[in-house]
C-alpha positions in Angstrom: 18.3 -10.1 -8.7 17.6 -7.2 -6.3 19.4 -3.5 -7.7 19.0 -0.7 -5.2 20.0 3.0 -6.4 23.3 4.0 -5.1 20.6 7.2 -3.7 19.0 4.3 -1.3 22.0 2.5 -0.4 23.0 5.7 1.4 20.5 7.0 2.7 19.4 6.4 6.9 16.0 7.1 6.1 14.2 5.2 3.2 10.6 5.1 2.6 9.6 2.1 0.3 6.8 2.2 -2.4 4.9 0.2 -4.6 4.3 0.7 -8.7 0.9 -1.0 -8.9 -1.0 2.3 -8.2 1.6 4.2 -11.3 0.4 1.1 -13.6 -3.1 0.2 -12.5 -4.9 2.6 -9.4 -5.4 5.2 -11.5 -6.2 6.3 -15.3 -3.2 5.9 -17.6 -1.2 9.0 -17.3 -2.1 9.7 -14.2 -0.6 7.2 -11.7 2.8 8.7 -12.4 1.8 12.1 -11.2 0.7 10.9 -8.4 4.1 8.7 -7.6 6.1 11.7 -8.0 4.7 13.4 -5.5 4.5 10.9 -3.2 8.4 10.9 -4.1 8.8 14.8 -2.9 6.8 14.1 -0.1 8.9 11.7 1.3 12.1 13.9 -0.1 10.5 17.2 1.9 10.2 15.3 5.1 13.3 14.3 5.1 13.5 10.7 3.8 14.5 9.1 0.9 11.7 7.1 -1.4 12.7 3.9 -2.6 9.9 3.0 -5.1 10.0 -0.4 -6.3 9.6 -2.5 -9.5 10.5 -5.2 -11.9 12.6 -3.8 -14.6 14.7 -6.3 -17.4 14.9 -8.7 -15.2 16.0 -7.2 -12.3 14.2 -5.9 -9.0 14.9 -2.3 -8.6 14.9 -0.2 -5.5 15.2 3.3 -6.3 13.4 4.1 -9.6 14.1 7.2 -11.6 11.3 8.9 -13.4 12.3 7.5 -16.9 11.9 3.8 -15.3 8.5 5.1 -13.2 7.4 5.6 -17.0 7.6 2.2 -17.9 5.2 1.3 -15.5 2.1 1.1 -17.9 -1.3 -0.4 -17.5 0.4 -3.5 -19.8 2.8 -4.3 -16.7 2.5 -7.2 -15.1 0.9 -7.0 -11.3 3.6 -8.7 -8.8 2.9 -10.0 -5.6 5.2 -12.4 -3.6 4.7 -15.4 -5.5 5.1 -13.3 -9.1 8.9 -11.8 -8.3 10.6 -14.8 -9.4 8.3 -15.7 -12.1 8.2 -11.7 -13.4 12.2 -11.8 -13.0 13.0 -14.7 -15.1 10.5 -13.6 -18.1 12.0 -10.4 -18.3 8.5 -8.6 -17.7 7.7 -5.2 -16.6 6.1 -5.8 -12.9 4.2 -3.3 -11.0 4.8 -4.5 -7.0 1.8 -4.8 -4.8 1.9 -3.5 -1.0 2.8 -7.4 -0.7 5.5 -8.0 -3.5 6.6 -4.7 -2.1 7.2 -6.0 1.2 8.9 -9.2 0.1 11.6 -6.9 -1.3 11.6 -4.5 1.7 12.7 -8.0 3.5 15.5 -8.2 1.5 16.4 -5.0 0.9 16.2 -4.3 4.8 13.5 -1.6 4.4 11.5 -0.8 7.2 9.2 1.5 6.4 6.5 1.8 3.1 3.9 4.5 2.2 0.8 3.4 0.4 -2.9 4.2 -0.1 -4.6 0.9 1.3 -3.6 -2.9 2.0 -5.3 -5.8 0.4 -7.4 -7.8 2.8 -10.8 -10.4 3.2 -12.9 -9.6 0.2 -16.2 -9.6 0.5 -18.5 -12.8 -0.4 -18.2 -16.5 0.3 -15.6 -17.4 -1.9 -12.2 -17.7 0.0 -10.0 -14.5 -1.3 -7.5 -13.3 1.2 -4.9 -10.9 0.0 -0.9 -12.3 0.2 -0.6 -8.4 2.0 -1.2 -9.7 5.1 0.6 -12.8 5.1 3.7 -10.7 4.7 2.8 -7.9 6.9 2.9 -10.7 9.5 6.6 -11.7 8.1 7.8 -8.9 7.4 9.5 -6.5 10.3 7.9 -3.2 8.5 5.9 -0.1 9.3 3.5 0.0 6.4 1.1 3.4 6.2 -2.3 3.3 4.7 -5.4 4.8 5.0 -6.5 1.2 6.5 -8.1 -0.9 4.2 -9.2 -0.7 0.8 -13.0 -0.1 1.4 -14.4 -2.8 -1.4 -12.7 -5.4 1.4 -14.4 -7.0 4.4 -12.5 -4.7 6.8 -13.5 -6.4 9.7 -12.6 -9.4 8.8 -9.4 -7.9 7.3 -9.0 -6.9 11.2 -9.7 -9.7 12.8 -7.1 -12.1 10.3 -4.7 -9.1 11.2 -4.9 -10.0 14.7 -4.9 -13.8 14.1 -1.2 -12.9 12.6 -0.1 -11.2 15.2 -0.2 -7.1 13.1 -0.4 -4.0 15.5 -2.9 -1.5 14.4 -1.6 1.5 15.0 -4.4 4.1 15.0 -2.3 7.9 13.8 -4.8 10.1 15.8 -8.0 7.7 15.1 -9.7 5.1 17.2 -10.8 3.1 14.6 -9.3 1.5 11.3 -9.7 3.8 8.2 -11.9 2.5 5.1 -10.0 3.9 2.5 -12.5 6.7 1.3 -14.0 6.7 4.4 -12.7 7.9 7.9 -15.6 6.4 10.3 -17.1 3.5 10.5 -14.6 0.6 10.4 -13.4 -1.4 13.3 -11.1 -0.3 16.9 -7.2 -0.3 16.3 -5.7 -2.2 18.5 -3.5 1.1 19.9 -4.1 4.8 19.4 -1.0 6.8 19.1 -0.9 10.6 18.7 3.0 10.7 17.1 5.5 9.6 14.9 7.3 9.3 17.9 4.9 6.9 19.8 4.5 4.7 16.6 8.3 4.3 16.2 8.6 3.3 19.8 6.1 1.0 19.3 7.2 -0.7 16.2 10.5 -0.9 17.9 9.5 -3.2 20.7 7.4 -4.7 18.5 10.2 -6.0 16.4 12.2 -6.5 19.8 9.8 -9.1 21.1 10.0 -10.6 17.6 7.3 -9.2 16.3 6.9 -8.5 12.3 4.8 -6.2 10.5 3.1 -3.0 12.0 -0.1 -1.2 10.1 -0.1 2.4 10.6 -3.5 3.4 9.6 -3.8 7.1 8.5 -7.5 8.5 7.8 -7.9 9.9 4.8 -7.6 13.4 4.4 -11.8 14.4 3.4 -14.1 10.9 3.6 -16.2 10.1 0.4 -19.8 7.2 1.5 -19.2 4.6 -1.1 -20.8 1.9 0.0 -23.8 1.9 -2.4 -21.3 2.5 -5.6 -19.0 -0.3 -4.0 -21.7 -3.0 -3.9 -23.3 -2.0 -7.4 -19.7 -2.6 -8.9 -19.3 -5.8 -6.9 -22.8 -7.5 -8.3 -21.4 -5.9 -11.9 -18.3 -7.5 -11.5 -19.8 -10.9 -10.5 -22.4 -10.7 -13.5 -18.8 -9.7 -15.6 -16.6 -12.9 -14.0 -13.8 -10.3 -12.6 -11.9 -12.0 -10.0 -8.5 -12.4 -8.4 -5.9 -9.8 -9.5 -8.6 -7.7 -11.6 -11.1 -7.2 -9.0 -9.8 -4.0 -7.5 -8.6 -2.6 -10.6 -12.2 -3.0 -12.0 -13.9 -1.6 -8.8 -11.5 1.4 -8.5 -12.2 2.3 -12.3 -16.0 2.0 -11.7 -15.8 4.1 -8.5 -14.0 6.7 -10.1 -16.6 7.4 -13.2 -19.7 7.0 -11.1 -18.3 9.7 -8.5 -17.6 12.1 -11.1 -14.1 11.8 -10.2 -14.4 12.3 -6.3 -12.9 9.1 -5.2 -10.2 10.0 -7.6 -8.8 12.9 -5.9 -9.6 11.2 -2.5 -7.2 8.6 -3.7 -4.5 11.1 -5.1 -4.9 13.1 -1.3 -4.6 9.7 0.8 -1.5 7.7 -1.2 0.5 11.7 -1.1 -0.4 12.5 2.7 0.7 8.4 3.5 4.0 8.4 1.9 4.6 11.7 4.2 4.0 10.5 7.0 5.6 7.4 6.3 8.4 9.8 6.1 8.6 11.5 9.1 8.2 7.8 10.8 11.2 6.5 8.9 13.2 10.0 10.1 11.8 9.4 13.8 12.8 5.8 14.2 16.8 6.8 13.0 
């Protein structure tokens, strides 16, 4: 079920990524662009992406840009518990950071670029993102810009530590939210390299340990709280749950800033999938 591109299979350095953010975190056109260059970002530090999708009934690692395409707002959002489902069907599926990771666990991946992990959402109905469950299964470095700031990220910290998940602060003492540099809660380590963080994720792994979060603040910080909660309370007097919650939010986010959280988002994902790169080169 799982094809990975003769380009990956060789390569000592892979970088994986998801295809939710070509088909759904961004305006239809757009997520592409922004793929690609996470793509030569990973290339020009050395690494090898290994962007990841459900194409004709097959999981492929290693997508070309003709298949990166095909990744349109109608395609299917996988996480775990979709691949099988999405395989069988014969459906386009974009991966989540957490359908991503279930391949990387095949596919004996080890490291992933992305913008931010699913989490706690907010409110008092239970929604708890499958990300974590297999960033605590999963022996991977994932990067991100902490995460995604319409979550509960303190109580996305606080599961992350039930589960056993390093927080790896790059340069920052406290856990990115998303947009927004400050504010969210301590990482569990401060480390000032790629260097450190590989050493780290080595022994981690070692002492049989699974997943490691990375968390890289985002290049400029945009306040969104206010826009985040007035496109909450829409999306509660709309019924948006589940998988079409943050695709909602984002969209909303993105008109009401005049496009500021946009390019925030484009900066972050690019800037992840780097760094991701030069961790995945570091750790050889």
């Amino acid at each position: 079920m799982i094809r990975v591109s003769d380009e990956v299979r060789a390569a000592t350095a892979v970088v994986a990524l998801e295809t939710t953010l070509v088909a759904h975190g961004f305006p239809p056109g757009e997520g592409i662009e922004v793929a690609l260059e996470s793509e030569r970002r990973v290339r020009e530090a050395g690494a090898v992406p290994a962007t990841i999708g459900v194409l004709e009934g097959e999981i492929r690692v290693g997508l070309s840009e003709e298949e990166l395409d095909r990744f349109t707002p109608e395609a299917r959002k996988v996480g775990p518990r979709d691949l099988a489902g999405c395989v069988v069907s014969g459906e386009t599926g974009a991966t989540t950071v957490g359908g991503t990771l279930a391949v990387c666990r095949q596919a004996g991946i080890r490291f992933m670029g992305t913008g931010g992990i699913g989490g706690v959402h907010r409110g008092n109905r239970l929604d708890v993102s499958a990300d974590l469950l297999e960033l605590s299964r999963t022996q991977a470095v994932v990067v991100s810009s902490g995460a995604k700031s319409l979550l509960d990220v303190e109580a996305t910290a606080e599961v992350l530590e039930t589960l056993g998940v390093p927080t790896l602060g790059y340069r920052t003492d406290t856990l990115p939210r998303f947009y927004d540099a400050e504010g969210g809660p301590a990482v569990s380590q401060r480390v000032e390299s790629v260097d450190e963080a590989a050493a780290i994720a080595r022994a981690h792994w070692e002492l049989g340990g699974a997943g490691v979060l990375l968390a890289n603040a985002p290049p400029r910080s945009v306040d969104v709280d206010e826009l985040i909660e007035s496109a909450l309370n829409e999306s509660v007097e709309l019924g948006t749950t589940g998988q079409g919650l943050t695709p909602f939010i984002l969209g909303r986010l993105h008109e009401e800033s005049g496009g500021e959280t946009l390019e925030v988002n484009r900066a972050l994902i690019a800037a992840n999938a780097q760094l991701a790169a030069e961790l995945a080169v570091a750790a050889q």
